[in-house]
MITOR-280048 format. One record per residue (C-alpha): x, y, z. Coordinates in steps of 0.2 Angstrom, whole numbers, plus 2048, in hexadecimal, padded with zeros to 3 digits. Layout:
N
{pt {X,Y,Z}}
...
# end
This chain:
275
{pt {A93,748,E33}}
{pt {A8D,736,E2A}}
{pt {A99,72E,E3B}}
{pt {A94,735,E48}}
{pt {A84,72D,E4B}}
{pt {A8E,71D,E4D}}
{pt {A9A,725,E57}}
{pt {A8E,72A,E63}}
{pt {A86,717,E65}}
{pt {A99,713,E67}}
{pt {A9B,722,E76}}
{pt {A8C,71B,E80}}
{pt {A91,708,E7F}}
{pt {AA0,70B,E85}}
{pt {A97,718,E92}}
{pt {A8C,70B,E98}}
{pt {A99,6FC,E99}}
{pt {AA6,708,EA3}}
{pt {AA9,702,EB5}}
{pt {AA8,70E,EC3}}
{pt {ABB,70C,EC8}}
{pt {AC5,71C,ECA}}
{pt {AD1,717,EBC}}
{pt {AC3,718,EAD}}
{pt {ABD,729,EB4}}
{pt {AC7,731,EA6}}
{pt {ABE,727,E9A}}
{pt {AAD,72A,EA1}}
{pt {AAF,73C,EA3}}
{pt {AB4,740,E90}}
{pt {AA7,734,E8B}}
{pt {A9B,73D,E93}}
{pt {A9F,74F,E8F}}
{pt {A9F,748,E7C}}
{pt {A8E,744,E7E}}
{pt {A89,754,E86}}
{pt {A92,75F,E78}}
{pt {A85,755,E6D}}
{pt {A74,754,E75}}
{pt {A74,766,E7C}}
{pt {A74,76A,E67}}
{pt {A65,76D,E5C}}
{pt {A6E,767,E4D}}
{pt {A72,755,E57}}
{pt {A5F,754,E60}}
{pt {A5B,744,E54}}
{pt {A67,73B,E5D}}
{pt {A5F,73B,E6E}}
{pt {A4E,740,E6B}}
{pt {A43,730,E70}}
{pt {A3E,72F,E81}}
{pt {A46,71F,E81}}
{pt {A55,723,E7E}}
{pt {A54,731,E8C}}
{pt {A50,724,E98}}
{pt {A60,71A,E93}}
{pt {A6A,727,E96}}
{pt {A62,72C,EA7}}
{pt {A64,718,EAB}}
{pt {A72,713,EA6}}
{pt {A7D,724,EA6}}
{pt {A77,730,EAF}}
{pt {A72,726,EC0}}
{pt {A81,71A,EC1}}
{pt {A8E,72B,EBE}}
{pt {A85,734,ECB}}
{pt {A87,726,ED8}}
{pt {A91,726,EE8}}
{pt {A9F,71B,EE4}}
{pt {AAC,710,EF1}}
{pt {AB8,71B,EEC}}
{pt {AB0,72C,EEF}}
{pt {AAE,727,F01}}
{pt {ABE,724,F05}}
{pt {AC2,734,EFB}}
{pt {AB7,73E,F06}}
{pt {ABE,736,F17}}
{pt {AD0,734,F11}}
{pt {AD4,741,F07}}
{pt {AC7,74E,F07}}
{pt {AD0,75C,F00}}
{pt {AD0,750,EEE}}
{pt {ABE,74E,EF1}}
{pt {AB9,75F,EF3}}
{pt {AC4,763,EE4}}
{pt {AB9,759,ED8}}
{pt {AA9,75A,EE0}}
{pt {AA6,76E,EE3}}
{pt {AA0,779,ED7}}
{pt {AAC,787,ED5}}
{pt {ABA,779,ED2}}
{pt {AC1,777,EBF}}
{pt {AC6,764,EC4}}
{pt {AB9,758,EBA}}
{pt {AB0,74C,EC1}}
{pt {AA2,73E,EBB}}
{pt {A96,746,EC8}}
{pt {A99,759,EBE}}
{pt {A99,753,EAB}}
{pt {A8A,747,EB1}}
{pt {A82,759,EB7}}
{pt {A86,760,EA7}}
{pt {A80,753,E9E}}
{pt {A6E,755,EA6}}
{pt {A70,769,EA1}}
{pt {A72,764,E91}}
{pt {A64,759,E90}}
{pt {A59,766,E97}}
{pt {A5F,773,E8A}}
{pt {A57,767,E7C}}
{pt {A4A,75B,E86}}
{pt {A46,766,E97}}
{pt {A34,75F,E99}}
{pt {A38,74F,E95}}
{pt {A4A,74E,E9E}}
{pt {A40,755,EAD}}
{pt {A32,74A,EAD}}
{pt {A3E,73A,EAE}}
{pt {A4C,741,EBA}}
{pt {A3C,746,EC5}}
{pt {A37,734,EC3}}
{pt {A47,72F,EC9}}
{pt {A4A,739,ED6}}
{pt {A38,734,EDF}}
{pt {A3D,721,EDD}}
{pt {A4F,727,EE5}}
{pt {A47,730,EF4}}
{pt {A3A,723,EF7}}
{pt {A47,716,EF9}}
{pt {A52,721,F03}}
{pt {A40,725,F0F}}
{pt {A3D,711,F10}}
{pt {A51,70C,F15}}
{pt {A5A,71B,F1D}}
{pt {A6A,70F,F1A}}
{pt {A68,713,F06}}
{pt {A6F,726,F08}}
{pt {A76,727,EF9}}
{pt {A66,726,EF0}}
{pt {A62,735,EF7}}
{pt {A75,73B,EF2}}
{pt {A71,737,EE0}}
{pt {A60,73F,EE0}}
{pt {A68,750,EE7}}
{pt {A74,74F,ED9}}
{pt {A66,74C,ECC}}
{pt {A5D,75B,ED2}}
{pt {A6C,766,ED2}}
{pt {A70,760,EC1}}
{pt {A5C,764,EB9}}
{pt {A59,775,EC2}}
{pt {A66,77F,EBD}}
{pt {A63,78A,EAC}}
{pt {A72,796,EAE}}
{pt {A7E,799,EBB}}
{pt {A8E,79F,EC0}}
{pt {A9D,79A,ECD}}
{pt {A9C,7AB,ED4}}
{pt {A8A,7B1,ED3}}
{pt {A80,79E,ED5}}
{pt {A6F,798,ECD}}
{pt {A6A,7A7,EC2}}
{pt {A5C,79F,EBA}}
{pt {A52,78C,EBF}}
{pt {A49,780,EB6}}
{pt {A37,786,EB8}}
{pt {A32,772,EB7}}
{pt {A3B,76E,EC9}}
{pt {A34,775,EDA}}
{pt {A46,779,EE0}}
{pt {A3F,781,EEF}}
{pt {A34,774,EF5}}
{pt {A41,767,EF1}}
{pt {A4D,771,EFF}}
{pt {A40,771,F0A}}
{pt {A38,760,F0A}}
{pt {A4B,758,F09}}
{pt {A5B,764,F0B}}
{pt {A53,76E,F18}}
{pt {A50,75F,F24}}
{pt {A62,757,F21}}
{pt {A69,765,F25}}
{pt {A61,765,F36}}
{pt {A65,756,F3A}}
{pt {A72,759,F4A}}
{pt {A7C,748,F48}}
{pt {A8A,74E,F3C}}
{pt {A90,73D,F39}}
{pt {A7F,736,F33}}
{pt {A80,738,F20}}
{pt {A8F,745,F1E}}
{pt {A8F,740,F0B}}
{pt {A7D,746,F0B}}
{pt {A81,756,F16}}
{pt {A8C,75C,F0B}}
{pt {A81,757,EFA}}
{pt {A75,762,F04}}
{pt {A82,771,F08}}
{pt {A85,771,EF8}}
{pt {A75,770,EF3}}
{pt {A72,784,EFD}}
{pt {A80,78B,EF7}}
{pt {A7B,787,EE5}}
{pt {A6B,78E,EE5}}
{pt {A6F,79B,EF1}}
{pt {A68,7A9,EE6}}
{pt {A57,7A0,EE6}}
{pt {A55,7A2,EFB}}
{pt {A4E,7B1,F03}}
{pt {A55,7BA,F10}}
{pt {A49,7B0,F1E}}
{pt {A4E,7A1,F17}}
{pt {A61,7A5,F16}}
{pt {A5E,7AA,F29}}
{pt {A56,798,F2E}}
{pt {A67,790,F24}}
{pt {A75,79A,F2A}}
{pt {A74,790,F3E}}
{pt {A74,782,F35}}
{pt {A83,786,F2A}}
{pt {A89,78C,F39}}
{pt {A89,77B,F42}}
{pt {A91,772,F32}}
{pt {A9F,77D,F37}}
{pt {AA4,76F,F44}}
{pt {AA0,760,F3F}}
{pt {AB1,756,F3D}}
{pt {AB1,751,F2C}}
{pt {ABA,75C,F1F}}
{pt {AAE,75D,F11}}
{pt {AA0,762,F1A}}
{pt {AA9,770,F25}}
{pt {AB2,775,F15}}
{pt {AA0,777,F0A}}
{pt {A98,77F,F1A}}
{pt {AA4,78C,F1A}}
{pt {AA3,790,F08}}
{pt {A90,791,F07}}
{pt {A92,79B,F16}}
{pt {A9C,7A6,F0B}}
{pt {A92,7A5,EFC}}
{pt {A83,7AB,F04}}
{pt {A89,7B8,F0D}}
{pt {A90,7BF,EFA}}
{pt {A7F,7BE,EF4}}
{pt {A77,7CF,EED}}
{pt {A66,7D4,EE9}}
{pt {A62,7E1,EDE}}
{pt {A64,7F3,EE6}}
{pt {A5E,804,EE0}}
{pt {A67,80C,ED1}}
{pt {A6B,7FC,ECA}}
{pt {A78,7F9,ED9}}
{pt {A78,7E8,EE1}}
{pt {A77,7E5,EF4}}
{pt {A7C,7D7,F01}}
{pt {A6D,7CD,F04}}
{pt {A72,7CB,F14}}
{pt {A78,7DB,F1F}}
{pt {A81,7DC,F2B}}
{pt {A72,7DF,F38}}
{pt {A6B,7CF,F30}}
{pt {A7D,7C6,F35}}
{pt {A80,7CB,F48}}
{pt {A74,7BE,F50}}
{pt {A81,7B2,F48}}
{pt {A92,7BB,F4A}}
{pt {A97,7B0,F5C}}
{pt {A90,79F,F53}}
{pt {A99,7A2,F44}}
{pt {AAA,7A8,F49}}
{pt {AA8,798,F56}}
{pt {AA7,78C,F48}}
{pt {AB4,794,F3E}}
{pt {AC1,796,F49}}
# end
């Protein structure tokens, strides 16, 4: 393929010169999936193989694509249901946020330890700025997505994380930052991030042990009213997803990870919130 070198330089200029208006998402999203079909390839590992070149991407693709734009807020107060539609995992509707994520899966199927060492870089920088000026949300936001789109190894819609990135502490990445947005009681103080963080469980809802699934489900639970769409909408489907999860059972069966004994301290909360 003597072209496809040049292509490639052609696909990322045009990548890094697109605007972040709704009407070039098309554009951006091809581009993108075109550049993950060839650096999550052996035979294409020249291309992309200098550290430099990885740091472009993560700079000048991957960051600005992961970015909460204008238009996403307004999609998420004004039209949730086309938000939720392009945002959540289990959708087929294509986004920059999911090919971005697909991208970084990619990368890390060629260049994991390197891919992992600058998204880890740029996630600190991300969450220290967030620390410093609470006003700067969707740095966090971004840095929520990066680690969503590094951890994951293999998954499915229907089962979640099978397997994670053994470079990326995902549990104390919950702790030290989903953990305590999800406890914060004021719903309307970073919804966007609340429901990143939602998100975030319900993903990774194969990783958390039943203690930790029982120290999540109040919280959940308390999603379950806030008066914004998306987050009652992704509260109620992790909800769902965790209590589908199975564990190994004897005789290679597979059994609820949570019972219903484990359920009854929440049954009056939950149906509450839901109905």
């Amino acid at each position: 393929l003597p072209f496809l070198p040049q292509f490639t330089t052609l696909v990322w200029n045009l990548l890094m010169n697109v605007t972040p208006y709704s009407k070039h998402d098309a554009l951006a999203t091809i581009s993108i999936r075109f550049l993950s079909s060839l650096i999550g390839k052996l035979m294409h590992r020249k291309l992309f193989e200098g550290e430099g070149t990885l740091r472009e991407i993560f700079g000048k693709i991957v960051i600005p694509n992961l970015m909460i734009r204008e238009i996403d807020e307004e999609r998420f107060e004004d039209d949730p249901q086309e938000f939720i539609l392009s945002d959540m995992e289990s959708s087929d509707t294509e986004s920059r946020r999911k090919c971005t994520q697909e991208l970084l899966r990619a990368m890390c199927r060629q260049f994991e330890q390197q891919t992992t060492a600058i998204c880890s870089e740029h996630v600190s920088q991300m969450l220290g700025q967030f620390a410093a000026d609470k006003s700067q949300w969707k740095m966090k936001d971004a840095a929520i997505h990066l680690m969503l789109g590094i951890s994951i190894r293999a998954e499915s819609a229907q089962f979640g994380v099978s397997q994670v990135n053994e470079g990326v502490n995902v549990m104390d990445f919950f702790s030290t930052h989903i953990l305590t947005e999800l406890q914060e009681t004021d719903m309307n103080v970073r919804p966007m991030v609340k429901a990143t963080s939602i998100k975030f469980v319900s993903t990774f809802r194969n990783q958390f042990s039943k203690e930790q699934f029982g120290a999540l489900m109040p919280l959940l639970i308390a999603h379950l009213g806030s008066t914004h769409v998306v987050l009652h909408t992704y509260a109620a489907a992790a909800i769902e997803k965790m209590l589908t999860s199975k564990v190994d059972g004897p005789n290679n069966t597979k059994l609820p990870k949570i019972s219903g004994a484990d359920l009854k301290p929440f049954l009056g909360s939950l149906f509450t919130g839901m109905f």
